[in-house]
MARGU-203386 format. One record per residue: y, x, z of N, C-alpha, C in turn; residue number from 1; residue in three letters. Coordinates in steps of 0.1 Angstrom, whole numbers. Layout:
BEGIN
<guba n_north="Y" n_east="X" n_up="Z" ca_north="Y" ca_east="X" ca_up="Z" c_north="Y" c_east="X" c_up="Z" nr="NUM" rest="ala"/>
...
//
This chain:
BEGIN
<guba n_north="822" n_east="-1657" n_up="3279" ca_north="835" ca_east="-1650" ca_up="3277" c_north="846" c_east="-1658" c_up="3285" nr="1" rest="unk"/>
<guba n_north="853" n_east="-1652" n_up="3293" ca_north="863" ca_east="-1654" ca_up="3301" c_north="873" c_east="-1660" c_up="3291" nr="2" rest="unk"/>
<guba n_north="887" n_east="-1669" n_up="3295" ca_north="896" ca_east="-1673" ca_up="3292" c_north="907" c_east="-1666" c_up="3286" nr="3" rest="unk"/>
<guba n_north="909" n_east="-1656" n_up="3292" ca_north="918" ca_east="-1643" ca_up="3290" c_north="911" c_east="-1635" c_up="3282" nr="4" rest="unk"/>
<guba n_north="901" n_east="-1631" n_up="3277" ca_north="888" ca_east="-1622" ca_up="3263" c_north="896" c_east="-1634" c_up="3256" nr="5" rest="unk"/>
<guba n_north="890" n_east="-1646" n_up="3253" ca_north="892" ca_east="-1658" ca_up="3243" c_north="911" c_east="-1653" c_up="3237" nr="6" rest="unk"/>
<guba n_north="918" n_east="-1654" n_up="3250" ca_north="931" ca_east="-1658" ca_up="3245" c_north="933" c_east="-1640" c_up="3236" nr="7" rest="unk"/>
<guba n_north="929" n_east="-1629" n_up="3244" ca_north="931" ca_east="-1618" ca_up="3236" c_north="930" c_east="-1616" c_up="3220" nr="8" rest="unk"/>
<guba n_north="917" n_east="-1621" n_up="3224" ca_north="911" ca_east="-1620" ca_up="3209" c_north="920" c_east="-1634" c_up="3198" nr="9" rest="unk"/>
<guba n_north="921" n_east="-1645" n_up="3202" ca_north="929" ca_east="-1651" ca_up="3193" c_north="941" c_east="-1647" c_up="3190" nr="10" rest="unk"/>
<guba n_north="949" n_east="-1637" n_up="3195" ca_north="960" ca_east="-1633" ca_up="3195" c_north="954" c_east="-1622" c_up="3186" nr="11" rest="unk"/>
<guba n_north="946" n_east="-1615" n_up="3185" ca_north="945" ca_east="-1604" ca_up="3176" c_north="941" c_east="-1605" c_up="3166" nr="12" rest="unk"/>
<guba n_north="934" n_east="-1620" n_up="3168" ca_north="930" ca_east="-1629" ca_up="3153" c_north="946" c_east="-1631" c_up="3143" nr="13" rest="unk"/>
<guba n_north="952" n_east="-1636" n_up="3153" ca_north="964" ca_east="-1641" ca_up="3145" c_north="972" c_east="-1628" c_up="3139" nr="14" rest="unk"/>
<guba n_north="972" n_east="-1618" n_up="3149" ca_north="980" ca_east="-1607" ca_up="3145" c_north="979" c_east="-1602" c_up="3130" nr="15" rest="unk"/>
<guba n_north="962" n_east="-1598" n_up="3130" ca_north="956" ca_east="-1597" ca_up="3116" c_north="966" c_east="-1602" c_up="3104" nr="16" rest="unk"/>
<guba n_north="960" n_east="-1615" n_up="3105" ca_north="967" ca_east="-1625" ca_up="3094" c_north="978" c_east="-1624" c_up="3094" nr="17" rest="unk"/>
<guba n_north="989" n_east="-1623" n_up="3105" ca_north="1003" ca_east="-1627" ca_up="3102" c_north="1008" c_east="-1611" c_up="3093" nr="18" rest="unk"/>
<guba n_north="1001" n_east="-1598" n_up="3102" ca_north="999" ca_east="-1590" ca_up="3090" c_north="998" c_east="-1587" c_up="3075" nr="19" rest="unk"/>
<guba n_north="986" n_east="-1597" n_up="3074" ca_north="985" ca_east="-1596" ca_up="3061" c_north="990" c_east="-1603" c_up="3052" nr="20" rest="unk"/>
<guba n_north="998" n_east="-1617" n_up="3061" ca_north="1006" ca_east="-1618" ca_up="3052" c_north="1017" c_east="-1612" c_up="3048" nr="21" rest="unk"/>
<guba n_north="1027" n_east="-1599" n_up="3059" ca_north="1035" ca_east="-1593" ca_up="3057" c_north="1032" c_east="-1588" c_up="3042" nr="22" rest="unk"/>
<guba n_north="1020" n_east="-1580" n_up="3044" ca_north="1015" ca_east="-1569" ca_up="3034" c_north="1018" c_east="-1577" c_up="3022" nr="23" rest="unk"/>
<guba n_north="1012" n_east="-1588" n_up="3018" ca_north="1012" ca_east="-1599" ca_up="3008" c_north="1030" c_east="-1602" c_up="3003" nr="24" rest="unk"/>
<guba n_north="1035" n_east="-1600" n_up="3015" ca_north="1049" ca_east="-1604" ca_up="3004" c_north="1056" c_east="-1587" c_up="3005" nr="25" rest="unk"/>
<guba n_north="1055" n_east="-1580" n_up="3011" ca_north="1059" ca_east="-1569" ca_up="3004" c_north="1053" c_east="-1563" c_up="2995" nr="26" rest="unk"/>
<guba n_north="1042" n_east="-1568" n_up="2988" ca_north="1037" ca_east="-1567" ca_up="2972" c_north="1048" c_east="-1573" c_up="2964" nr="27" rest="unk"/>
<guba n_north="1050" n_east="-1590" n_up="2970" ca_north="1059" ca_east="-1597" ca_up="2963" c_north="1071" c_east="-1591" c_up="2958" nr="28" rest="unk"/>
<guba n_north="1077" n_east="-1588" n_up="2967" ca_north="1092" ca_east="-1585" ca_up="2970" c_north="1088" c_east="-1572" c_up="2954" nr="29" rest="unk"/>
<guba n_north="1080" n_east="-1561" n_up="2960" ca_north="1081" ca_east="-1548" ca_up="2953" c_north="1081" c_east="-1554" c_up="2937" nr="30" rest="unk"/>
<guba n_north="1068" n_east="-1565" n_up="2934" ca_north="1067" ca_east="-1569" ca_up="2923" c_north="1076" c_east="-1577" c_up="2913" nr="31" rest="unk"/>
<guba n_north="1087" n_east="-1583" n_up="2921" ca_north="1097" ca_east="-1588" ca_up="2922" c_north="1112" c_east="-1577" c_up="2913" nr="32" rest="unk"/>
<guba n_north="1110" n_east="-1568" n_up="2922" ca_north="1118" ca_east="-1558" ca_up="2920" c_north="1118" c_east="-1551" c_up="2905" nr="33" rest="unk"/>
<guba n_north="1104" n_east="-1548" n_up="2903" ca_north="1097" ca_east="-1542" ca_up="2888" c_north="1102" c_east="-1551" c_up="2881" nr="34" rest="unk"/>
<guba n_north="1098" n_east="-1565" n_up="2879" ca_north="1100" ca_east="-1576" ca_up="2868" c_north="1116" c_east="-1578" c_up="2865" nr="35" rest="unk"/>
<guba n_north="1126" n_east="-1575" n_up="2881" ca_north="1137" ca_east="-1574" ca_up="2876" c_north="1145" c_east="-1564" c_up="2870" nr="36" rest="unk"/>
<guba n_north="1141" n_east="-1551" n_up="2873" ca_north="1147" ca_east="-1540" ca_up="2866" c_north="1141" c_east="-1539" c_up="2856" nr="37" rest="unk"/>
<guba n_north="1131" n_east="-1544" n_up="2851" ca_north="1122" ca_east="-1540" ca_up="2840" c_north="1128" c_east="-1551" c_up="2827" nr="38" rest="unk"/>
<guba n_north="1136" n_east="-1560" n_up="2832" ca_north="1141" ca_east="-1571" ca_up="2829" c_north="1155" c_east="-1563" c_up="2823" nr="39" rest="unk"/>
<guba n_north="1163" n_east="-1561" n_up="2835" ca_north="1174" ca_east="-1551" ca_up="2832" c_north="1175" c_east="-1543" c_up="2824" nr="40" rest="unk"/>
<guba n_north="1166" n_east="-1531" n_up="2824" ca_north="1163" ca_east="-1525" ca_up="2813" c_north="1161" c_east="-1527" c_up="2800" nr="41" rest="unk"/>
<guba n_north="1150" n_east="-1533" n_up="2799" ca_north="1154" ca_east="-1542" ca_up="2785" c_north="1165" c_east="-1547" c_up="2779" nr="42" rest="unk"/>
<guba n_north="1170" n_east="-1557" n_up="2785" ca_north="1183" ca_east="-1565" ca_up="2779" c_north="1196" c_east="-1557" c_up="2777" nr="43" rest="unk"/>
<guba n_north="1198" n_east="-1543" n_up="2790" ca_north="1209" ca_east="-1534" ca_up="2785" c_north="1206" c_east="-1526" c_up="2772" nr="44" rest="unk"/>
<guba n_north="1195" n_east="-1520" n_up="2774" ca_north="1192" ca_east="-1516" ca_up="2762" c_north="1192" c_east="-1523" c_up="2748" nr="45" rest="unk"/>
<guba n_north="1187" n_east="-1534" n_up="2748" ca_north="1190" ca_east="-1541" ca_up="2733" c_north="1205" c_east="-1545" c_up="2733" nr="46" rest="unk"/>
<guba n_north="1209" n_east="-1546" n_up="2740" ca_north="1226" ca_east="-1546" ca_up="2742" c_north="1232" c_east="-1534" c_up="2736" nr="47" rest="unk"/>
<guba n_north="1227" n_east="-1525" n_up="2735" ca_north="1232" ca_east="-1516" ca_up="2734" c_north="1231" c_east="-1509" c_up="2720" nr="48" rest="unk"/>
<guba n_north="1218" n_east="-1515" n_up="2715" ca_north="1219" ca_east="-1516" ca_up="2703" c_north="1222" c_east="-1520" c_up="2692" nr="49" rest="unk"/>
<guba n_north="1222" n_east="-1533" n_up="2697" ca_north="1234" ca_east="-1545" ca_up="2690" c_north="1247" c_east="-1544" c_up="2689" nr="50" rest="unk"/>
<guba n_north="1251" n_east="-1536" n_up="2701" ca_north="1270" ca_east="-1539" ca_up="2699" c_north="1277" c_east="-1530" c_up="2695" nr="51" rest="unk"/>
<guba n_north="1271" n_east="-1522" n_up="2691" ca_north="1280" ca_east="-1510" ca_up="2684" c_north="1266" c_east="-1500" c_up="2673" nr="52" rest="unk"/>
<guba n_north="1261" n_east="-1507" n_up="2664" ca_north="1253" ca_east="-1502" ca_up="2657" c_north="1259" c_east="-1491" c_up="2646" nr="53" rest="unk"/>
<guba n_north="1270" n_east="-1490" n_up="2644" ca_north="1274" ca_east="-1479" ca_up="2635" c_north="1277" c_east="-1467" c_up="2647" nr="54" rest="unk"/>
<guba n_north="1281" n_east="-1471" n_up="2659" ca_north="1289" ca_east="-1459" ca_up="2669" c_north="1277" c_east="-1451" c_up="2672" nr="55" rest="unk"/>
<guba n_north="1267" n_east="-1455" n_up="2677" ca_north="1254" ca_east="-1450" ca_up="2682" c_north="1248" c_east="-1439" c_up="2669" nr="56" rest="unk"/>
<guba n_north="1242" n_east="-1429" n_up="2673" ca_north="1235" ca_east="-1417" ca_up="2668" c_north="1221" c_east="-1423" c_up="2667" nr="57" rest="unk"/>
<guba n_north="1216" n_east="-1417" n_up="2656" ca_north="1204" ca_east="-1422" ca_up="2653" c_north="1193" c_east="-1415" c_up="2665" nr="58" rest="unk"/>
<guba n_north="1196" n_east="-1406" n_up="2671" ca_north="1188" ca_east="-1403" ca_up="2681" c_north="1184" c_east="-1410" c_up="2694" nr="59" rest="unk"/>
<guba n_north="1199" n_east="-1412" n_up="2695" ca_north="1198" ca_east="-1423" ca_up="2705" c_north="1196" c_east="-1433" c_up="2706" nr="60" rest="unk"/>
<guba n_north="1194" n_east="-1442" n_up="2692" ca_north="1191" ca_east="-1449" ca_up="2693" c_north="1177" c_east="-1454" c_up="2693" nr="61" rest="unk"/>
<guba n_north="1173" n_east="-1446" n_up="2687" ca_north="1152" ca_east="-1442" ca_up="2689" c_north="1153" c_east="-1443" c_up="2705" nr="62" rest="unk"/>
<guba n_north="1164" n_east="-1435" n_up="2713" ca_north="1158" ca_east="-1435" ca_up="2727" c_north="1160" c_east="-1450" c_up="2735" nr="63" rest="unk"/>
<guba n_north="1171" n_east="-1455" n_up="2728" ca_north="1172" ca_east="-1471" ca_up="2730" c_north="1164" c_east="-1477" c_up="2729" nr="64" rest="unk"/>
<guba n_north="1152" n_east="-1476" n_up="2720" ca_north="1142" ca_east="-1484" ca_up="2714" c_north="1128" c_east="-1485" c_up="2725" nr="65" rest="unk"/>
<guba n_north="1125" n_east="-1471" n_up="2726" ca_north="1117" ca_east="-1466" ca_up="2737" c_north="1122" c_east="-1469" c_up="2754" nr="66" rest="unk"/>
<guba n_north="1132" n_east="-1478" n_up="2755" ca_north="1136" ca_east="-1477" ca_up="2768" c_north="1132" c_east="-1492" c_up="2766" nr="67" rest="unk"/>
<guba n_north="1135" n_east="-1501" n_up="2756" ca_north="1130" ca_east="-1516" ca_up="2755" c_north="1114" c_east="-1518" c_up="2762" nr="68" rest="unk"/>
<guba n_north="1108" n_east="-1508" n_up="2756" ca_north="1091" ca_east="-1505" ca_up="2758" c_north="1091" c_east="-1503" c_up="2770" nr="69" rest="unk"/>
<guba n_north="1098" n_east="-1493" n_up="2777" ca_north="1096" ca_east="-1492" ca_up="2788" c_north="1099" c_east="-1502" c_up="2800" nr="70" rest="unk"/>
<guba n_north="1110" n_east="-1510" n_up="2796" ca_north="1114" ca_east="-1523" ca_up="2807" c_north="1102" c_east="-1536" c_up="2805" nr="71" rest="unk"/>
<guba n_north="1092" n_east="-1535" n_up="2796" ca_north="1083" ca_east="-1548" ca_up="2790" c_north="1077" c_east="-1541" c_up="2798" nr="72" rest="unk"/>
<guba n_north="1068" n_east="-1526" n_up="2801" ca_north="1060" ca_east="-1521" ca_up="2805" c_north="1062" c_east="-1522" c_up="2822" nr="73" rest="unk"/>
<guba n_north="1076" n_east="-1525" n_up="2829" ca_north="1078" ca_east="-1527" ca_up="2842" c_north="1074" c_east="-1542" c_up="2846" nr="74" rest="unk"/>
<guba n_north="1077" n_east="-1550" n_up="2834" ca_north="1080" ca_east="-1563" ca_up="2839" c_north="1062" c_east="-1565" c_up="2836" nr="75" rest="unk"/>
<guba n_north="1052" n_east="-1561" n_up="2826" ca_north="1038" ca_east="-1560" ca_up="2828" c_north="1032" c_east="-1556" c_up="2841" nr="76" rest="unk"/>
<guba n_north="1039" n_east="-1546" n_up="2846" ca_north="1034" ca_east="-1540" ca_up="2857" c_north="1037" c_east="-1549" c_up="2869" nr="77" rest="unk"/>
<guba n_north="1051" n_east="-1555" n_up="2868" ca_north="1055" ca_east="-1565" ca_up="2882" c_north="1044" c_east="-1573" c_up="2883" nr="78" rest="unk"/>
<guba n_north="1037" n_east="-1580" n_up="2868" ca_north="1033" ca_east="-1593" ca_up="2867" c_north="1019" c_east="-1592" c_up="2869" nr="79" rest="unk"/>
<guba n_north="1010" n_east="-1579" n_up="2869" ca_north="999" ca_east="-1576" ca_up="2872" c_north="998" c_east="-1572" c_up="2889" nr="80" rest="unk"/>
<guba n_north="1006" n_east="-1567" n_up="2891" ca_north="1014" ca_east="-1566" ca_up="2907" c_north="1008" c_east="-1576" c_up="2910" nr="81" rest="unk"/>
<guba n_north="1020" n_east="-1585" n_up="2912" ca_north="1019" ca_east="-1600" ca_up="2915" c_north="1006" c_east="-1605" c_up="2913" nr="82" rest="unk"/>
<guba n_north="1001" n_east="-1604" n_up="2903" ca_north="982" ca_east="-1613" ca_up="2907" c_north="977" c_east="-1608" c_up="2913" nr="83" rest="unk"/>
<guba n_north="974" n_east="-1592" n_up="2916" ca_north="975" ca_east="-1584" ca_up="2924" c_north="971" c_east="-1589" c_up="2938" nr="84" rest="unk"/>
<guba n_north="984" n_east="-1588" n_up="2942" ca_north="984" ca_east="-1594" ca_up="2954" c_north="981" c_east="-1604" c_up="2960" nr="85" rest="unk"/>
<guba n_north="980" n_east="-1612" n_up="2948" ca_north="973" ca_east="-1627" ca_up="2958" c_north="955" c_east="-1624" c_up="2955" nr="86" rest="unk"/>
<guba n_north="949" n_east="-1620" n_up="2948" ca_north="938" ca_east="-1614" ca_up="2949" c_north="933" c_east="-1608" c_up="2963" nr="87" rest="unk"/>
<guba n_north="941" n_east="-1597" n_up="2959" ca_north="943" ca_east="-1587" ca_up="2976" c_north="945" c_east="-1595" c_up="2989" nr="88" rest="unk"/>
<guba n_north="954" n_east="-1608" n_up="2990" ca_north="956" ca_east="-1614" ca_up="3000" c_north="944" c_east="-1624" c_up="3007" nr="89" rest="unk"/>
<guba n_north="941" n_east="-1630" n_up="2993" ca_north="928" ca_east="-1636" ca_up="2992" c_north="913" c_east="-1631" c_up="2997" nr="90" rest="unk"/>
<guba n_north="914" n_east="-1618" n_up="2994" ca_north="898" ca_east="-1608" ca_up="2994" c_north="904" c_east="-1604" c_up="3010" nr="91" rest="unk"/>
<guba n_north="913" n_east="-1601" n_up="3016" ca_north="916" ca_east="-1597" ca_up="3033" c_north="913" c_east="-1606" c_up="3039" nr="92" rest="unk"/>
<guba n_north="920" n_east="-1622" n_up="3036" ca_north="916" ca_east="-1630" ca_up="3047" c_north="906" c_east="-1632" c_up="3045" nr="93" rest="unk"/>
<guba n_north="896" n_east="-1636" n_up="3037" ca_north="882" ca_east="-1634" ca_up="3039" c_north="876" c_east="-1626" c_up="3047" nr="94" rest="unk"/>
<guba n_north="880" n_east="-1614" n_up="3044" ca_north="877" ca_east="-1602" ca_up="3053" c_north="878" c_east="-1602" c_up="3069" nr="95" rest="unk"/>
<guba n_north="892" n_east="-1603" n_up="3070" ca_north="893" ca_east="-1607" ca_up="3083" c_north="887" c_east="-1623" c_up="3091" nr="96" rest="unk"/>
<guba n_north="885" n_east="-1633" n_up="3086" ca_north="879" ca_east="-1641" ca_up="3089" c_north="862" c_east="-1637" c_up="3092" nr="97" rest="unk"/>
<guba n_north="862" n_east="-1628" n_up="3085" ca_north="843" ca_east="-1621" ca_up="3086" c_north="843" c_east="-1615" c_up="3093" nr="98" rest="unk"/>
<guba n_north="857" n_east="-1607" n_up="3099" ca_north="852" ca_east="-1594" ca_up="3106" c_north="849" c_east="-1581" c_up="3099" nr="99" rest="unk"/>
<guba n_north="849" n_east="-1578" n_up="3087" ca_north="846" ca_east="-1568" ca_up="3078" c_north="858" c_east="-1567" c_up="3071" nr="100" rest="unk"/>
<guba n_north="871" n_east="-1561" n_up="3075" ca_north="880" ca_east="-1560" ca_up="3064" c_north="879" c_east="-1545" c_up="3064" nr="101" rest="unk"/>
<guba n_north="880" n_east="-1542" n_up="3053" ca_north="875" ca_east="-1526" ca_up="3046" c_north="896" c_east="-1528" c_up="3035" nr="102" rest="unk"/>
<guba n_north="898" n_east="-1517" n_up="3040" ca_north="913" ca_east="-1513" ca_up="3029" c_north="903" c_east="-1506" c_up="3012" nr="103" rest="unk"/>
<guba n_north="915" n_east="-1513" n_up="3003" ca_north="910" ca_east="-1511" ca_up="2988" c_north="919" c_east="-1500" c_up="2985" nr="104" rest="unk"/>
<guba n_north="915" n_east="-1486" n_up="2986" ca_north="922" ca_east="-1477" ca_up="2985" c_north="924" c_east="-1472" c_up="2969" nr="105" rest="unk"/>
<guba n_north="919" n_east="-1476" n_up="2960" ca_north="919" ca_east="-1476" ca_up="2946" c_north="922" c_east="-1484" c_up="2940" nr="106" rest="unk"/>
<guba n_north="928" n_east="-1495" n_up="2945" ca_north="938" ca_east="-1505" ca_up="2935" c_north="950" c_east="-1496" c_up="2941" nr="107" rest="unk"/>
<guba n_north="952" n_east="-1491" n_up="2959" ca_north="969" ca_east="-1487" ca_up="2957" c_north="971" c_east="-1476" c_up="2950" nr="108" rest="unk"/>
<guba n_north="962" n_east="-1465" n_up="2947" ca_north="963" ca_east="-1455" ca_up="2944" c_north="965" c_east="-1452" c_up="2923" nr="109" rest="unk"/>
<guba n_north="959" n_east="-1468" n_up="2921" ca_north="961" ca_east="-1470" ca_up="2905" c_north="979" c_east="-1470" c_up="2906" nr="110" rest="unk"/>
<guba n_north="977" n_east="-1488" n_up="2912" ca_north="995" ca_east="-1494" ca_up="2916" c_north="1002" c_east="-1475" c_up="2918" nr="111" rest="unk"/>
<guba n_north="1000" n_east="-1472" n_up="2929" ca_north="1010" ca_east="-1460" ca_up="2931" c_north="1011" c_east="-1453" c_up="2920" nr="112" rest="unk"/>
<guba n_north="1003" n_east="-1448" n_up="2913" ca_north="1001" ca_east="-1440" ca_up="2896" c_north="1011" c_east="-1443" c_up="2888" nr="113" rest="unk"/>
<guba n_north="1010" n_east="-1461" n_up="2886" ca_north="1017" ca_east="-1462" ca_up="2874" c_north="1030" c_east="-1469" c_up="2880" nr="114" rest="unk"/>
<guba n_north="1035" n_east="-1472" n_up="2891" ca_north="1049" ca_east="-1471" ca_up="2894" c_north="1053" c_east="-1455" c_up="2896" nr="115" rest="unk"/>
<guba n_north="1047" n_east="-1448" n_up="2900" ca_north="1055" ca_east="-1435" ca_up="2894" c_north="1053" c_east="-1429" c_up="2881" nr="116" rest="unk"/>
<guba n_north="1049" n_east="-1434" n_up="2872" ca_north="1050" ca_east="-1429" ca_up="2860" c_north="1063" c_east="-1437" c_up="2854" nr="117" rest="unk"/>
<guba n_north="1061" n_east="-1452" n_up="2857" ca_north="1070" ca_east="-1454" ca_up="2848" c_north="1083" c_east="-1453" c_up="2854" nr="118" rest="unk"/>
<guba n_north="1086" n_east="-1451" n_up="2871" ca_north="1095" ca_east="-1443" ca_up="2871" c_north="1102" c_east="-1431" c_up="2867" nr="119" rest="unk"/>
<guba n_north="1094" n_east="-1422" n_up="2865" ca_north="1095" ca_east="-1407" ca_up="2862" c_north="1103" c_east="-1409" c_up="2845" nr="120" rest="unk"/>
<guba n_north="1092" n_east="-1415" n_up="2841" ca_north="1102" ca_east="-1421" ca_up="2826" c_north="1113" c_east="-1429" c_up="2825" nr="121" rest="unk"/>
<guba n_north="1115" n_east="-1434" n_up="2835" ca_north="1132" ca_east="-1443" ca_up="2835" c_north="1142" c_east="-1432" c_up="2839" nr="122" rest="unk"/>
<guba n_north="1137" n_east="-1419" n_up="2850" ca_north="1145" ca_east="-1405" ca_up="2850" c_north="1145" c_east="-1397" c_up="2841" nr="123" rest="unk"/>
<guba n_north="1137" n_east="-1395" n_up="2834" ca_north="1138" ca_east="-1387" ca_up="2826" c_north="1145" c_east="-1395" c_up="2814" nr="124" rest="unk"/>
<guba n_north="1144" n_east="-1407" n_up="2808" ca_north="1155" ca_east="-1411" ca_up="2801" c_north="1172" c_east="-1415" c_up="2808" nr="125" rest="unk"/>
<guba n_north="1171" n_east="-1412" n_up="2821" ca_north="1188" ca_east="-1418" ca_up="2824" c_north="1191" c_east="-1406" c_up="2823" nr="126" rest="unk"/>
<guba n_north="1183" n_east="-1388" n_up="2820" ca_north="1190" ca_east="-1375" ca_up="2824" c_north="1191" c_east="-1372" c_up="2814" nr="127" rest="unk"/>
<guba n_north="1180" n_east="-1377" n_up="2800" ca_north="1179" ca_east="-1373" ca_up="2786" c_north="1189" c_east="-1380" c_up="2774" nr="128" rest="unk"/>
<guba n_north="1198" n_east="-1391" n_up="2782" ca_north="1204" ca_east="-1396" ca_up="2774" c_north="1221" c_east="-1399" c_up="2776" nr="129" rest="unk"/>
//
């Protein structure tokens, strides 16, 4: 192998990786983002139930209660995310170190499921309430 093959291919060795690490912190970041709104959610919500408990309709306050659930169920989801990804980060470079990196199209396709569900339900409560 010539000089120039060598240097190519180390350059596309590196590419790989510096790739995957991108991929790896835009898990983070995203997972990041879930644990904080899911965070947010929560705490306005019990805020909201606390500071004016006679003002509040008993309807809405059930939907207050259900929104608590739903901010634990974001900040679960960031924090399963997040292992997630270093799993995923871990099982690629391997991969790419072998030469066999194969995409896991059924963990994104879980992940993608249940951030749009529990999106869909944070819409449908900010239009229902």
């Amino acid at each position: 192998m010539s000089g120039e093959e060598s240097a190519k291919r180390t350059e596309a060795y590196a590419r790989e990786h510096l790739a995957n690490e991108r991929t790896h912190l835009a898990y983070v970041r995203t997972a990041i983002a879930l644990l904080s709104f899911g965070i947010t959610l929560n705490r306005f919500s019990l805020y909201f139930l606390e500071a004016a408990p006679g003002a509040a309709q008993v309807g809405s306050r059930s939907m207050l209660r259900e929104v608590v659930g739903l901010g634990a169920g974001m900040v679960l989801l960031g924090m399963a995310l997040m292992a997630w990804a270093a799993v995923r980060y871990l099982r690629a470079y391997s991969d790419i170190e072998r030469g066999a990196y194969r995409p896991d199209r059924t963990a994104i396709l879980i992940f993608t499921a249940a951030i749009f569900l529990i999106g869909a339900a944070s819409v449908a409560w900010l239009f229902t309430s």
